[in-house]
N, C-alpha and C positions, 0 to 999 in steps of 0.2 A: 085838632082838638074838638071834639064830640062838641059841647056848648061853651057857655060865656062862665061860667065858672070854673071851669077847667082852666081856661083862657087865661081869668082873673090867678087862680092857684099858681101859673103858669111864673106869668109875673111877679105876683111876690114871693114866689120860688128864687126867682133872680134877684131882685130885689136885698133876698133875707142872706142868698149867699154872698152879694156883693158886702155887706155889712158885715159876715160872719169874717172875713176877709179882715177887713179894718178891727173889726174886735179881736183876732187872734193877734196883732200889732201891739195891742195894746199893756201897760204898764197893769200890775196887780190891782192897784189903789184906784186908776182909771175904770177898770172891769167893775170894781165893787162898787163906783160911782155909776156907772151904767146897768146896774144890775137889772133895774123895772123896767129901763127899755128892752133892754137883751130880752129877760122875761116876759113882758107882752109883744116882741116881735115873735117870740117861737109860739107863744100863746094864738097869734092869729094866722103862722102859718098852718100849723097845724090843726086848725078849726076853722077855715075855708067852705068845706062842702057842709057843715051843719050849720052854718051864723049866716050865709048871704041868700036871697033869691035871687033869681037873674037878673032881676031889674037891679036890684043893689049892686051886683059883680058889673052889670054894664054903668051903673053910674061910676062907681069906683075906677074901672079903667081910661077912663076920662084925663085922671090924675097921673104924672108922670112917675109921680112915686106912691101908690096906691098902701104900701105897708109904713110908710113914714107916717101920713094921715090917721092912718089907725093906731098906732103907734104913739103919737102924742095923746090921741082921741083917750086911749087908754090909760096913759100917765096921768092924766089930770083929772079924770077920775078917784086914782089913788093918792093924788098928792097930800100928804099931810097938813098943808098950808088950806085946803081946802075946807071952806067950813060945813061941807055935804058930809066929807067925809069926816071931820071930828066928831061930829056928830052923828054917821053910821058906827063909827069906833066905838065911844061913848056905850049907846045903845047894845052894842057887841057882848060890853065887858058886860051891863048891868045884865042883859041875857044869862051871862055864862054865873055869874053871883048867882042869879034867881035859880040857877039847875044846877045847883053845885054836886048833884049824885052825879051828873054825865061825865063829870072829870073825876072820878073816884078813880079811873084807871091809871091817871096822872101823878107820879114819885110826889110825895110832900117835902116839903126841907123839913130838913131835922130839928129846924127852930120854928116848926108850924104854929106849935102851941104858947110859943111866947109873944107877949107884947111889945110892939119898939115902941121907945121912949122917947 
């Protein structure tokens, strides 16, 4: 392996396939409960050589499981329970209200014009 990033890819290459292993095992209902991890494990395989410097990829191999780490790092980030993120959400929608041309390309429901009661 050329450097420590490769190194680092290298591993949680194994890592991502031991888990894809265990995930094809898995129950339908199971998978859809796992969905954000599944989702940020392939999220950080596949963005390895643009997200770490070498110092980062050699800290990270340190860790026996270098993708579990990041991995959770990532979930809790998104967790809904969190109040970071209810309040990036929040901020999201009131965005998407204030620029309401940018969604003009978006199907309206057929009851757009009515008021619920």
């Amino acid at each position: 392996m050329s450097n420590v990033i490769d190194k680092l890819e290298h591993v949680i290459g194994q890592e991502y396939a031991s888990k894809h292993k265990e995930w094809l095992n898995l129950s339908h209902e199971e998978l859809i409960e796992k969905a954000d991890e599944i989702s940020a494990a392939r999220f950080v395989k596949d963005n390895i050589h643009d997200s770490f410097t070498e110092e980062e990829a050699e800290y990270l191999l340190q860790f026996k499981s270098p993708l579990e780490i990041l991995v959770d790092k990532i979930t809790v980030l998104n967790d809904p329970n969190n109040i970071a993120v209810k309040e990036q959400f929040s901020d999201m929608v009131s965005e998407m209200y204030d620029k309401k041309d940018e969604y003009s390309d978006y199907e309206l429901n057929e009851d757009s014009g009515m008021q619920m009661q």
